[in-house]
Residue, then its C-alpha position, 0 to 999 in steps of 0.5 A: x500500500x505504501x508502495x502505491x502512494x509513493x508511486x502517485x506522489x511521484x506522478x504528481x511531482x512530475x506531472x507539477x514539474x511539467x507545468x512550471x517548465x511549461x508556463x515558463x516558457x511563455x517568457x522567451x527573453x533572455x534576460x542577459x541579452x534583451x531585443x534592443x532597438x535601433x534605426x536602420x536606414x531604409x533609402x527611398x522607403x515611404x515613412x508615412x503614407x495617406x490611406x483611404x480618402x486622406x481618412x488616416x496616415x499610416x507611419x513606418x518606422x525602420x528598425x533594427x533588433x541588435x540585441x537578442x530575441x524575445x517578446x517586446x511590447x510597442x507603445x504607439x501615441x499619436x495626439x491624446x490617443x495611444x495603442x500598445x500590441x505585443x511581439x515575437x522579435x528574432x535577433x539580428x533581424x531588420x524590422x518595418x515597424x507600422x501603425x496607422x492613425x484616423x484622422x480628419x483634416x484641420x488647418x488649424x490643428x496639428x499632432x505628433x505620432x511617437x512609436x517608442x522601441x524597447x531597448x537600452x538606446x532607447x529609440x523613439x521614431x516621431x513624426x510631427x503632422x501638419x493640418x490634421x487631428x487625430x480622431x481615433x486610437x492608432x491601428x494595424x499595429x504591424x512589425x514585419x521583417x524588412 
C-alpha cells in the first residue's frame, strides 16, 4: 500500500514539474541579452503614407533588433490617443515597424505620432503632422521583417 502512494506522489511531482517548465516558457527573453532597438536606414522607403480618402496616415518606422530575441511590447501615441500590441522579435533581424492613425483634416490643428522601441538606446521614431487631428486610437499595429 505504501508502495502505491509513493508511486502517485511521484506522478504528481512530475506531472507539477511539467507545468512550471511549461508556463515558463511563455517568457522567451533572455534576460542577459534583451531585443534592443535601433534605426536602420531604409533609402527611398515611404515613412508615412495617406490611406483611404486622406481618412488616416499610416507611419513606418525602420528598425533594427541588435540585441537578442524575445517578446517586446510597442507603445504607439499619436495626439491624446495611444495603442500598445505585443511581439515575437528574432535577433539580428531588420524590422518595418507600422501603425496607422484616423484622422480628419484641420488647418488649424496639428499632432505628433511617437512609436517608442524597447531597448537600452532607447529609440523613439516621431513624426510631427501638419493640418490634421487625430480622431481615433492608432491601428494595424504591424512589425514585419524588412
Amino acid at each position: 500500500m505504501k508502495l502505491k502512494h509513493l508511486g502517485i506522489v511521484l506522478v504528481m511531482v512530475c506531472l507539477a514539474s511539467f507545468s512550471c517548465v511549461t508556463s515558463g516558457e511563455a517568457d522567451n527573453n533572455d534576460d542577459s541579452n534583451p531585443p534592443n532597438f535601433i534605426k536602420d536606414t531604409c533609402s527611398g522607403c515611404p515613412s508615412e503614407e495617406n490611406i483611404g480618402n486622406v481618412t488616416g496616415i499610416r507611419f513606418f518606422s525602420y528598425v533594427k533588433n541588435t540585441g537578442g530575441s524575445g517578446k517586446i511590447s510597442m507603445s504607439i501615441g499619436a495626439g491624446d490617443k495611444s495603442a500598445s500590441k505585443e511581439f515575437n522579435v528574432t535577433a539580428g533581424t531588420s524590422y518595418v515597424f507600422q501603425a496607422s492613425v484616423p484622422v480628419e483634416k484641420s488647418s488649424t490643428t496639428s499632432f505628433t505620432y511617437q512609436a517608442k522601441f524597447p531597448g537600452s538606446s532607447g529609440y523613439t521614431d516621431t513624426h510631427a503632422v501638419s493640418g490634421y487631428h487625430v480622431t481615433g486610437a492608432p491601428f494595424d499595429l504591424q512589425m514585419n521583417p524588412k
